[in-house]
N, C-alpha and C positions, 0 to 999 in steps of 0.2 A: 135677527135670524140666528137662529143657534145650531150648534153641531152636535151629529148623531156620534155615538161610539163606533169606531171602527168595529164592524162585523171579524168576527176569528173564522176564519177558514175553517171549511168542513176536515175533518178528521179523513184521510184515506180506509178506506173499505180495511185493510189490512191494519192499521193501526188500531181499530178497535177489536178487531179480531188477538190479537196480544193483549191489548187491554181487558176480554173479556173470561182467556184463560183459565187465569190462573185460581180465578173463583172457581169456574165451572169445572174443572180438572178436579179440584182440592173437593169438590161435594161428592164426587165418587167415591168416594171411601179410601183414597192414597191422592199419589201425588204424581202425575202425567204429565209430562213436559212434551210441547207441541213447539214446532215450526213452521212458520209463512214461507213456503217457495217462494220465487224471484213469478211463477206465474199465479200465487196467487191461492195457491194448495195449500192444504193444513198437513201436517207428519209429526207423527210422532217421532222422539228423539233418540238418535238411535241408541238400541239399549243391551244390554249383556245378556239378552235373551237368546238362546242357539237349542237348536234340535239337530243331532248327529251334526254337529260342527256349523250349520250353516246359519246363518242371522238371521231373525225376525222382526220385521220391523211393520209395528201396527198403520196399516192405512185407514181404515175403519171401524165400526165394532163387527164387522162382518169380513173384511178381508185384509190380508198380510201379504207382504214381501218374506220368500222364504229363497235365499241364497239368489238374490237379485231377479224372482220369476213373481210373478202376482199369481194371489190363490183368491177365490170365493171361500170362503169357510161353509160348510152343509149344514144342512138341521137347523139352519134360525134366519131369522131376516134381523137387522139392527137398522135403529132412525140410520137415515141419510146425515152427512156433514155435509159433504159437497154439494151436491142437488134436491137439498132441503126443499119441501112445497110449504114450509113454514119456519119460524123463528123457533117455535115449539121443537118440531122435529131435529131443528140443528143441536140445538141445546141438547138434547137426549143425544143425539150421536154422538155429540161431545161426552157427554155421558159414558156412553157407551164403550167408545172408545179406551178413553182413559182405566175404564173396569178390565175390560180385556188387557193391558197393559198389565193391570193390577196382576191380576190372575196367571199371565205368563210369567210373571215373576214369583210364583206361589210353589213352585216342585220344577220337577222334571219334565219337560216339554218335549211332545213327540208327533211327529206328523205322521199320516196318514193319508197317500194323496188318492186320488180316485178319478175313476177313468176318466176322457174327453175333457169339453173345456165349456164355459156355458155360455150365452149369448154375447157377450160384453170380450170374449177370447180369454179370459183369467180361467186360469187350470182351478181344477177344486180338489178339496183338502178339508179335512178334519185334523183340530189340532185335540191333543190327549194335555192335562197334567195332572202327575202324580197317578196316570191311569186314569182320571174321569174327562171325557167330552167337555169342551168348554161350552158348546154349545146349551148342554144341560144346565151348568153354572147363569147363563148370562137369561136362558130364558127363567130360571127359579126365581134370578131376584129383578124380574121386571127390566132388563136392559133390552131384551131381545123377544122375539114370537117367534114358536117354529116356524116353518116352512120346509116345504118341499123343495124348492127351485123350479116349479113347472105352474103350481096356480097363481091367480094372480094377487100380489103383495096388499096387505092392508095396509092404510094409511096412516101415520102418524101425530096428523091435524087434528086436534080439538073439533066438536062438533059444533 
């Protein structure tokens, strides 16, 4: 009768999540340092990024933390990280992500917030640098698709 090799333990969900990083960060075009919350969230690290004094800190490629208040960004949709409906879509959110990092780090950063609040209660906001819409940057090079905030979002799955 012979012995099988002990089986290695599955990897937890979050460990491959750091493990898959630092690739997918480094393909954006810089270099985007992300953290695993203790629940399981992905965040960007926080970084010397401020508009009129207050911190930015990327949750998405569509929405930021500006002086501890969550914002929707306007004018673009960006893949999903968190509520991916595919592996595809996360990876581009990663993507995405990490660009908009990039980008906040490119000039002088200024917000613009804007009435009400959208479904999800995150106040909206346009961020500026160096005076252009990020939202124009992220949809030119493929990170992002306009959107309005009202129709309904395309999908980012392969067909």
């Amino acid at each position: 009768m012979g012995f099988a090799a002990p089986k290695k333990p599955p990897k937890k969900r979050s460990q491959v999540r750091l493990a898959l990083l630092p690739i997918v960060a480094a393909g954006a075009g810089g270099l985007a340092v992300f953290a695993t919350l203790p629940d399981g969230r992905l965040r960007s690290a926080p970084s010397a990024v401020t508009a009129a004094g207050e911190a930015i800190t990327v949750v998405d490629g569509d929405t930021v933390d500006i002086g501890g208040k969550r914002y929707r960004l306007q004018g673009y949709d960006a893949p999903e990280i968190y509520h991916a409906k595919c592996g595809q879509e996360r990876d581009r959110g990663l993507i995405a992500a990490a660009r908009l990092i990039g980008v906040l780090r490119e000039g002088e950063v200024s917000v613009r917030r804007g009435a009400g609040r959208e479904k999800w209660g995150r106040g909206l906001a346009r961020l500026y640098v160096a005076g252009r819409d990020v939202s124009e940057l992220l949809i030119a090079e493929g990170h992002a698709r306009a959107y309005d905030g009202k129709s309904r979002r395309q999908g980012w799955c392969g067909k």
